[in-house]
Each structure stands twice: as structure tokens, then as C-alpha cells.
N, C-alpha and C positions, 0 to 999 in steps of 0.2 A: 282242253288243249289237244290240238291234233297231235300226228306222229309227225308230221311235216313242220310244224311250229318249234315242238321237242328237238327234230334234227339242224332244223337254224339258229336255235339257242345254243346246244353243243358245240357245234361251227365256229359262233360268234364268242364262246368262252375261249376254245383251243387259241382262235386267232389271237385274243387278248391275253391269255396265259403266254402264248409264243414271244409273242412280241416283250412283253412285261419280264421273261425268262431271262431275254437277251440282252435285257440293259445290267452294263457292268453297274454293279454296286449297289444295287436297288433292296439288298436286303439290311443294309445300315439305317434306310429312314423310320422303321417302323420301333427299331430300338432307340432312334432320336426320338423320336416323336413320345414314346414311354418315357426318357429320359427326361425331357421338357417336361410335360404333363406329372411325373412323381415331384420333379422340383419342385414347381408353382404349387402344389399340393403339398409339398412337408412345409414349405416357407411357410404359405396361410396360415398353416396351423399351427405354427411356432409365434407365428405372430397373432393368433386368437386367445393364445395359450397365454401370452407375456403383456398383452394390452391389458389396462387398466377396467374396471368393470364399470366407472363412471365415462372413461371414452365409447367403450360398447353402446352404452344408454345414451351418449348424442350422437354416436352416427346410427342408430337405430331409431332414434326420433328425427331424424333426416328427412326423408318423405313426409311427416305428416307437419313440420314446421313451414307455417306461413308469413313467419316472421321476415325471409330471406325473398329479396326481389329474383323475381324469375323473367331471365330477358324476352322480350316482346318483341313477335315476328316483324320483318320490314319490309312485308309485300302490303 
């Protein structure tokens, strides 16, 4: 990588840190975004935790059951 490559990426960070700096409020989404993702993440496993061991064993034999019609494309 040249020094000329190096000085257009530095450039190109400033410009998008500047800008990114200047939006009000911008640092609440990343704690939303943590927020959302530990939820779905404690419910899952509150719900892996409490399901049945014989429900495990049919939605784990899901994929491999050909018992279940699989709808057929209409082109």
C-alpha cells in the first residue's frame, strides 16, 4: 500500500467519523442493538431450558422427515 493510498483512507475515515460524530443521538443504537440481541438470546435459552426433551427430538428430526409434503415450485 502506498503513502498516497494510506492518506485517502485517513481522509476517507475523518470524513465518515465527522459526519457520524454529528448525528444527534447516534450513540443509543449500538446499546439498542445489544439490548435486542441479549433478549432474543436469554428468551432462547429460557426456552431451550423449559421445552420438553421429546419436543427437542421432533423439531430436530425436522430436516430429515419426508413424511411432510414440500410445496412444489409454479414456474
Amino acid at each position: 500500500m502506498t503513502l498516497r493510498e494510506i492518506n485517502k483512507e485517513v481522509a476517507m475515515l475523518k470524513f465518515i467519523t465527522h459526519h457520524v460524530d454529528t448525528i444527534w443521538g447516534i450513540e443509543v443504537f449500538p446499546l439498542i442493538s445489544f439490548v435486542i440481541f441479549f433478549t432474543f438470546f436469554v428468551v432462547l435459552l429460557i426456552w431451550v431450558f423449559t421445552s420438553s426433551k421429546q419436543e427437542m427430538n421432533q423439531i430436530a428430526q425436522l430436516p430429515l422427515d419426508e413424511s411432510t409434503t414440500h410445496p412444489q415450485n409454479a414456474n
